[in-house]
C-alpha positions as CSV (number, residue, x, y, z in Angstrom):
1,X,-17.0,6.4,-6.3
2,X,-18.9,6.2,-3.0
3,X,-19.4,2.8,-1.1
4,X,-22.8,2.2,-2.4
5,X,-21.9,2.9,-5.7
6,X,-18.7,0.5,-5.7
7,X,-20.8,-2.3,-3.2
8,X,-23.3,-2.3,-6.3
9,X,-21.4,-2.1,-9.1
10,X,-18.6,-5.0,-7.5
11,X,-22.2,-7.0,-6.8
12,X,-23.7,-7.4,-10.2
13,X,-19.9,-7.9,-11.2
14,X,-19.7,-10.9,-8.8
15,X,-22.3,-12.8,-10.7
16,X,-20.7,-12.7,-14.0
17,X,-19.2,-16.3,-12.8
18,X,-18.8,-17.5,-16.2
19,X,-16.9,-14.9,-17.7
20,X,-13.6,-16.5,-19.1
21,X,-10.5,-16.8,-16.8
22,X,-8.2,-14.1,-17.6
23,X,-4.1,-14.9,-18.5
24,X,-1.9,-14.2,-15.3
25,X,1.3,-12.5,-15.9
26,X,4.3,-13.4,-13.4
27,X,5.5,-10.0,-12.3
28,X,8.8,-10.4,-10.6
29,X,8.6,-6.7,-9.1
30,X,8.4,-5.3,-6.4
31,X,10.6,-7.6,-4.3
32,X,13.7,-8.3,-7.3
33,X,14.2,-5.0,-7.2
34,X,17.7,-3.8,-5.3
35,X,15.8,-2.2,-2.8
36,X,12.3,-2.5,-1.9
37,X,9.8,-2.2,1.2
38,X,9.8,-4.5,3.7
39,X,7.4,-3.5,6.4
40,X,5.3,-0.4,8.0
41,X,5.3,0.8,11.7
42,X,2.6,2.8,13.2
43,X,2.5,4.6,16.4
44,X,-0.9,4.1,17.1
45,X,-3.5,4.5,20.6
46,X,-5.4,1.2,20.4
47,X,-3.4,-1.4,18.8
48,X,-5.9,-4.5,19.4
49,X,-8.5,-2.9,17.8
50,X,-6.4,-1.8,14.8
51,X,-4.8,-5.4,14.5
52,X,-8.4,-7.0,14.3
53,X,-9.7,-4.3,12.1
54,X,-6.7,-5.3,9.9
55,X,-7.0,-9.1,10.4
56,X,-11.0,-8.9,9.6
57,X,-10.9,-6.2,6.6
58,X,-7.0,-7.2,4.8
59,X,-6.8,-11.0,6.2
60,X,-3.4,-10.1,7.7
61,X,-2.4,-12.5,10.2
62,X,-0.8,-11.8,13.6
63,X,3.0,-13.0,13.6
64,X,4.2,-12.0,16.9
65,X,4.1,-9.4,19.8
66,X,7.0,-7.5,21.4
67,X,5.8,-5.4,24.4
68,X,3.4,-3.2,23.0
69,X,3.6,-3.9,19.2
70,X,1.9,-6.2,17.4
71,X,3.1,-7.8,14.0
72,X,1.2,-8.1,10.9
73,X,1.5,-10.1,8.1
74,X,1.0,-12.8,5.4
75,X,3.0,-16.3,4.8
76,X,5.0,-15.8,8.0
77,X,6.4,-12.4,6.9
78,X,5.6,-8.9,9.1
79,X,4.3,-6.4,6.7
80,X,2.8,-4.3,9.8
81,X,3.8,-3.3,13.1
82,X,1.4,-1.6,15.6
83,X,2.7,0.1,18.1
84,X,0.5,1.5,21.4
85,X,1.7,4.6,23.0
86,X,-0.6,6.1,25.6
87,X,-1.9,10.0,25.1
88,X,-1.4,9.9,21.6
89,X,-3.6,12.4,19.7
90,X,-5.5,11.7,16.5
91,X,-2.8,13.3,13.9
92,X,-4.9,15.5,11.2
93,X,-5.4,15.8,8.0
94,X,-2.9,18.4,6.7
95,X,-0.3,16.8,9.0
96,X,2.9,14.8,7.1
97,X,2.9,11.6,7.4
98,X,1.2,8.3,5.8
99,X,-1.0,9.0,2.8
100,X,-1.4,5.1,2.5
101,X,0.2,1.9,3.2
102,X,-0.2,-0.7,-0.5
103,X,-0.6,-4.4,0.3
104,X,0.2,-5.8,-3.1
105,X,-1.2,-9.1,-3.9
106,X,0.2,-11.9,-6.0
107,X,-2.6,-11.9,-8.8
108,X,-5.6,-10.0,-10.3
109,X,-7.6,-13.2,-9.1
110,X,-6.4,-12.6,-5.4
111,X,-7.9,-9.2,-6.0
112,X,-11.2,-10.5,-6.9
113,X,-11.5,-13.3,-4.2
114,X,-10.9,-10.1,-1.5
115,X,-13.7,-8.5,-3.6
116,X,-15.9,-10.5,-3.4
117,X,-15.6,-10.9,0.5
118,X,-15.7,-7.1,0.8
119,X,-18.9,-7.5,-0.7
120,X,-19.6,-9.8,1.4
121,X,-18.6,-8.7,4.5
122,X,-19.5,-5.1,3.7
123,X,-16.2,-3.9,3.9
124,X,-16.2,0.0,3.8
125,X,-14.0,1.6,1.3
126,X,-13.2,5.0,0.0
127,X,-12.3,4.8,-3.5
128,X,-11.1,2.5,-6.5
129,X,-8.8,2.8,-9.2
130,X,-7.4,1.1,-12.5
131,X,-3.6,3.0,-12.8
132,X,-2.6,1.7,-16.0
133,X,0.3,-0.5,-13.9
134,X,-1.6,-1.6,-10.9
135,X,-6.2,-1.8,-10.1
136,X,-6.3,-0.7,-6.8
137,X,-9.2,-0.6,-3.9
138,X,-8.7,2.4,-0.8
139,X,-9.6,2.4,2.5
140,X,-9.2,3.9,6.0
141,X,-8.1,2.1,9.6
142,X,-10.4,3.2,12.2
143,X,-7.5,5.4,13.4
144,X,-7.4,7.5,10.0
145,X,-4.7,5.5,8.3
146,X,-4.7,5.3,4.5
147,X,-4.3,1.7,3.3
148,X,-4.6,0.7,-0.5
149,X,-5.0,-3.0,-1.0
150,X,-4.1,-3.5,-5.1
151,X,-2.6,-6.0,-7.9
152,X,-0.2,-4.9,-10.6
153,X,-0.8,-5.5,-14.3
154,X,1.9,-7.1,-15.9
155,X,5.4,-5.8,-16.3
156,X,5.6,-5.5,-20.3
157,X,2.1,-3.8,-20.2
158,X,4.0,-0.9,-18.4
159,X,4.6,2.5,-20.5
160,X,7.7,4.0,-20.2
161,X,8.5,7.2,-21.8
162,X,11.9,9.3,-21.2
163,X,12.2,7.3,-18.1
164,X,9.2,8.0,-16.4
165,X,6.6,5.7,-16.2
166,X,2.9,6.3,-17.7
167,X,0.3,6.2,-14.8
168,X,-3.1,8.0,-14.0
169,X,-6.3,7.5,-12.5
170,X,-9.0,5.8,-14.6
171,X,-12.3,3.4,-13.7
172,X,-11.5,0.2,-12.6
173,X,-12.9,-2.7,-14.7
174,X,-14.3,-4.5,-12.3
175,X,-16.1,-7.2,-14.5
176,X,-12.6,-8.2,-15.5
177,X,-11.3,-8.7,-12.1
178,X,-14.2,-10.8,-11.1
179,X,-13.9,-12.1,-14.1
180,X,-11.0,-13.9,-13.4
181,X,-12.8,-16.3,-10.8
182,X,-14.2,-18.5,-13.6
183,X,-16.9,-20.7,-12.5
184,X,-15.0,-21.4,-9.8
185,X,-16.3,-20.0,-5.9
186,X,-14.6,-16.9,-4.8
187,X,-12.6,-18.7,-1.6
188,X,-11.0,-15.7,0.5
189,X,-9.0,-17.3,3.3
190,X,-6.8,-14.3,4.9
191,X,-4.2,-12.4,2.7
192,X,-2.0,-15.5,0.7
193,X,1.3,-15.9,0.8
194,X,3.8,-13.4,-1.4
195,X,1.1,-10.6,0.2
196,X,3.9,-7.7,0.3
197,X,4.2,-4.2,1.3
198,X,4.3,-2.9,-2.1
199,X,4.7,0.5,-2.2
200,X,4.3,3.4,0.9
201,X,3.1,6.8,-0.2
202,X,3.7,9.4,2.5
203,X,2.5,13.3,3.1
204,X,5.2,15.7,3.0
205,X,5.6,19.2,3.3
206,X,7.6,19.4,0.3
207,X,7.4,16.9,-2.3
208,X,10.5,18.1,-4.2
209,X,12.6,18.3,-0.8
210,X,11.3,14.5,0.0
211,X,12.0,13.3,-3.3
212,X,15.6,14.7,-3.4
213,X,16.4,13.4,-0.2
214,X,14.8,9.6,-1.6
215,X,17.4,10.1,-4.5
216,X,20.3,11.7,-2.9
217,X,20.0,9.1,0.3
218,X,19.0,6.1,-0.8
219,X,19.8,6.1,-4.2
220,X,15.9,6.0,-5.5
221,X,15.0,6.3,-8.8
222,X,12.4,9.6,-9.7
223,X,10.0,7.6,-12.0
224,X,6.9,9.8,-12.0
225,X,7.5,13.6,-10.9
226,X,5.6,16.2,-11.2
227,X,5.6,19.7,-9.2
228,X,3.6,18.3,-6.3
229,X,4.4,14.4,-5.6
230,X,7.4,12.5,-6.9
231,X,7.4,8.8,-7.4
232,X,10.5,6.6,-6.7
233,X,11.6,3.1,-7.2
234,X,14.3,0.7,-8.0
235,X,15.3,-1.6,-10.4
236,X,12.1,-0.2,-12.5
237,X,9.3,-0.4,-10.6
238,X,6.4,1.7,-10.9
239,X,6.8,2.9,-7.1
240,X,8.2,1.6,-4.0
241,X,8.2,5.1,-2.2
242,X,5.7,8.3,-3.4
243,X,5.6,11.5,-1.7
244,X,3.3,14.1,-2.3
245,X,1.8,17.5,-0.7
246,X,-1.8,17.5,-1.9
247,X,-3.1,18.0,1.5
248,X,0.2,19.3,3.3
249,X,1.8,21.5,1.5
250,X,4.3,23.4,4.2
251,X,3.9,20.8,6.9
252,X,7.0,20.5,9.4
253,X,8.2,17.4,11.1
254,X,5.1,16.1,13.1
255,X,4.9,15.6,16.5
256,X,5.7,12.2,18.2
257,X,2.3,12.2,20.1
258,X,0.8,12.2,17.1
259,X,-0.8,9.1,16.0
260,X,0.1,7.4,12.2
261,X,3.5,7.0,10.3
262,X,6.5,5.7,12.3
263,X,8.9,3.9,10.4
264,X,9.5,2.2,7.0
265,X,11.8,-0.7,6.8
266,X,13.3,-1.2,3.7
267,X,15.2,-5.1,2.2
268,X,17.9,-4.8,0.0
269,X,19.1,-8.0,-2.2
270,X,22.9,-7.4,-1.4
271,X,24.5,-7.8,2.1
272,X,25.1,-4.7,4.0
273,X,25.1,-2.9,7.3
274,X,21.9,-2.0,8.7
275,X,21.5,1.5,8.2
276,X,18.6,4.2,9.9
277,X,17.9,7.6,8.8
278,X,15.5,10.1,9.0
279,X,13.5,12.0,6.9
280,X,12.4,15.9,7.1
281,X,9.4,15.4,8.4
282,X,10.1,12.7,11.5
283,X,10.2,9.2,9.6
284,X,12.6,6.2,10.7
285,X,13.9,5.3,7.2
286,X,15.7,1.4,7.8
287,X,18.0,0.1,5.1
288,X,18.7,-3.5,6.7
């Protein structure tokens, strides 16, 4: 769906006020899980422009700077980390790297009150979709990063069959996201607190490969795979971690002068030793 489209269809939806409130579900996913994302670093050549861009369009807030990187986040927690380097090159399409950082939001309503300042605002985006788990909204940083702002359905409305969990690409409903405003005023005020990284789906050159190492690493669950992206979680989420060659299949570790994907923290619930790997393809992977 193009922006027009969306921009039209999310504005005749916005005036369906008095549509009833629809039931919340408590999801206590992603974060219970034994291990789930914490935060997203990117190298990136302009990091004041990319940190307003993501304060005006996400309502992220700035936490902190260290030198040149600038933290992200929502209720006091760093969910992004922009880094400056100087040269860096525009990294291109078929490149690995980040397909899309997911900012999950607490509630389907928290996904209607962004909405409706989208709308608003004239936020540009690139796509929507309802995933049977999750509705999500995509768009694109002004330095080609993926970013996929979304809420989850609840947890016992989640198919699972043989141990892989039932997702796919369908129309969003957007009258019943809007719906859930009732009569009352949609009131955006910056991404609300319990804003989380959900998920991070990356480019790889091999999505078998990636998802091996996931499992064989870091002790991920496969939870969705199919021949050309693997999705991984734990403790039965629908993803915390997807890989997938769409766009680059056969693509070798990326250069570091590139711009996009640096590092993915990762929180785990039981005390440990911070741990740092890397992936094929050039990734800091922290366990901490």
């Amino acid at each position: 769906m193009d922006r027009r489209t969306l921009l039209g269809s999310l504005g005749a939806a916005a005036l369906a006020g008095s549509l009833p409130r629809a039931a919340q579900a408590a999801n206590s996913l992603p974060v219970e899980a034994p291990i789930h994302v914490g935060h997203v670093g990117l190298r990136v050549r302009d990091a004041e422009a990319l940190s307003t861009w993501y304060q005006q369009a996400l309502g992220l807030r700035e936490i902190g700077r260290d030198g040149a990187t600038i933290r992200l986040g929502a209720g006091g927690e760093t969910l992004l980390t922009l880094t400056q380097h100087e040269g860096l090159s525009l990294a291109g399409p078929r490149a690995a790297g980040l397909f899309h950082t997911a900012f999950l939001l607490p509630t389907r309503r928290d996904l209607a009150m962004w909405i409706a300042m989208a709308i608003d605002q004239r936020v540009p985006v690139t796509g929507t979709a309802d995933h049977r788990v999750s509705e999500a909204i995509y768009l694109t940083d002004p330095e080609g990063n993926g970013v996929e702002i979304y809420a989850d359905r609840p947890q016992d409305s989640w198919q699972w069959v043989d141990g892989q969990v039932q997702m796919g690409t369908f129309a969003m409903d957007v009258d019943g996201i809007m719906g859930t405003l009732g009569l009352l005023p949609p009131s955006w005020r910056g991404a609300p607190a319990g804003t989380r990284v959900g998920h991070v789906h990356m480019k790889v050159g091999n999505a078998r490969q990636a998802g091996r190492w996931w499992r064989e690493t870091l002790g991920f669950d496969a939870v969705n795979a199919r021949d050309d992206a693997v999705f991984l979680s734990t403790g039965g989420y629908h993803h915390h971690v997807a890989v997938n060659e769409w766009m680059s299949a056969g693509a070798g570790r990326r250069s570091d002068r590139e711009t996009g994907l640096d590092s993915v923290d990762l929180l785990r619930r039981t005390p440990g030793e911070t741990r740092r790997y890397e992936d094929d393809w050039g990734t800091t992977i922290t366990l901490t």
